[in-house]
C-alpha positions in Angstrom: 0.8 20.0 14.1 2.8 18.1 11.6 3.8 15.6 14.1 0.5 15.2 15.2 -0.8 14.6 11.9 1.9 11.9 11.4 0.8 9.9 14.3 -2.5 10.1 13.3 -1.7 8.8 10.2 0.4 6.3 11.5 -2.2 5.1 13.8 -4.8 4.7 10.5 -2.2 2.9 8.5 -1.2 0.4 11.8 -5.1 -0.2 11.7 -6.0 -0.8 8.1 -2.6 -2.8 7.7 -4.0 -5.1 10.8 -7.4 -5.2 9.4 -6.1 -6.5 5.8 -4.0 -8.8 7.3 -6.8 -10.6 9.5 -9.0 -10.6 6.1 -6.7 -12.9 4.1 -7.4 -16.6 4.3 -5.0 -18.4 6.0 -2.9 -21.2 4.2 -0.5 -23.5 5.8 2.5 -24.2 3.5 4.8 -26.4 4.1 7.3 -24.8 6.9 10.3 -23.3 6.0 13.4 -23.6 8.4 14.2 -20.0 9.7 17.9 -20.7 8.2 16.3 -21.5 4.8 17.0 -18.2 2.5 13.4 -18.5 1.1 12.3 -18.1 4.6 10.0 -15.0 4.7 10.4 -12.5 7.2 8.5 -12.3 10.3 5.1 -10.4 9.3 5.8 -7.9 11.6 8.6 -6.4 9.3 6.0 -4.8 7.4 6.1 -1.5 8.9 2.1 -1.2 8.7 1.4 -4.5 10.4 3.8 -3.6 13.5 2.4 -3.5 17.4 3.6 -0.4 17.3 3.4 3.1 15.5 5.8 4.0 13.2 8.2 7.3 14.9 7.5 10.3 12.5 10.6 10.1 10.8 10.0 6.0 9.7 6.3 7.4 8.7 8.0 9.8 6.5 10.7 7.8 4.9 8.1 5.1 4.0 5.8 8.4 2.4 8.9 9.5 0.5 9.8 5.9 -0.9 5.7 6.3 -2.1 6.5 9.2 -3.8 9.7 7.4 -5.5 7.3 4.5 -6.6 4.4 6.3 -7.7 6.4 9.4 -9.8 8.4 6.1 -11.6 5.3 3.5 -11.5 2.2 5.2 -11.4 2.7 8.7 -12.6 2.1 7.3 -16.8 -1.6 6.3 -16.5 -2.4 7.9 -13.0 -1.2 11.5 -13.8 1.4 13.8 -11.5 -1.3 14.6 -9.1 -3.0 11.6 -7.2 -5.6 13.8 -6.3 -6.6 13.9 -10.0 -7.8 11.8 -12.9 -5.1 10.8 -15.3 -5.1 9.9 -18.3 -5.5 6.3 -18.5 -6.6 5.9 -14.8 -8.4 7.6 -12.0 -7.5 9.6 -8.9 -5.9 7.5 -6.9 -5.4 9.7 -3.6 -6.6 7.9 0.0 -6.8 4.9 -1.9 -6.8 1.9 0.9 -4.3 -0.7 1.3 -7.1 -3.7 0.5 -7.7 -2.0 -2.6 -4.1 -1.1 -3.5 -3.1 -5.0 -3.2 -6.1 -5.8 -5.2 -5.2 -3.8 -7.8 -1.3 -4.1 -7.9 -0.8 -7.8 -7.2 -4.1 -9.9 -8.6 -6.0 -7.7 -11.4 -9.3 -7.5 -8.9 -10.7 -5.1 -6.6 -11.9 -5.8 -2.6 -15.0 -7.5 -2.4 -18.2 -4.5 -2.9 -15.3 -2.3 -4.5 -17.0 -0.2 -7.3 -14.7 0.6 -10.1 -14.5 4.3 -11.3 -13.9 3.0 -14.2 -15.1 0.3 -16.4 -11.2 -0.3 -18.3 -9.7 -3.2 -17.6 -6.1 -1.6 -18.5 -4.4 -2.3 -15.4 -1.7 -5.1 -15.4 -1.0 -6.7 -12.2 2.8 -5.5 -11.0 3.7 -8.6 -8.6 7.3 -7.1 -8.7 5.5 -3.9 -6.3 4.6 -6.2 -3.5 7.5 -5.2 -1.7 6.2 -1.3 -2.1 2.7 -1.8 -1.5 3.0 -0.2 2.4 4.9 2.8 0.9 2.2 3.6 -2.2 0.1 3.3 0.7 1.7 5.7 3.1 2.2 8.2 0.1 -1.1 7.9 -1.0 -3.1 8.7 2.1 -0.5 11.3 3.7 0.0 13.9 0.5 -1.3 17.7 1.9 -0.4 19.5 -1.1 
């Protein structure tokens, strides 16, 4: 059942990655040779934006790594329990990826995005980019 469950999550994650990624607008820097070291890794190293579904125990690394991030990140003004209001912000649980970018990197919400709140207290955290597919993961999988 667990496993199942994985998958399943897996499958929603692969989707809503894909789905994120064919909403940004396009931009065409300058190329970067692939020897460069500021040359970015192929997009399919995210693991949420892969052809493929993540094997259970990749999908549960990445949902541990979310725990890590949000118990040291998130925990202050979104409370111990992402199912729950905390103090400063609210519930954060099944949260998607569009909005989690939104949030985390540019200050903003997705286009038609309805706050639950009206504070603007949130920082943007560019330095979370890297951990955006993990909150994610975390965020959408937690049974308890």
């Amino acid at each position: 059942m667990r496993n199942a469950a994985l998958f399943a999550l897996a499958a929603s994650l692969l989707i809503s990655g894909a789905l994120a990624w064919a909403k940004k607008p396009k931009a065409s820097p300058a190329p970067t040779p692939a020897s460069s070291p500021l040359a970015k890794p192929p997009l399919a190293a995210d693991p949420l934006v892969t052809a493929t579904p993540l094997a259970p125990a990749e999908l549960e690394a990445l949902v541990k790594r979310g725990r890590v991030l949000y118990q040291t990140r998130c925990v202050v003004c979104h409370g111990h329990d992402p199912k729950e209001p905390g103090t400063l912000g609210p519930e954060v649980h099944g949260a998607s990826r569009e909005l989690l970018e939104a949030r985390i990197l540019h200050e903003s919400y997705p286009p038609g995005y309805v706050p639950k709140r009206s504070t603007r207290a949130m920082k943007p955290m560019p330095e979370l980019a890297s951990g955006i597919a993990a909150l994610h993961a975390y965020l959408n999988a937690r049974e308890d």
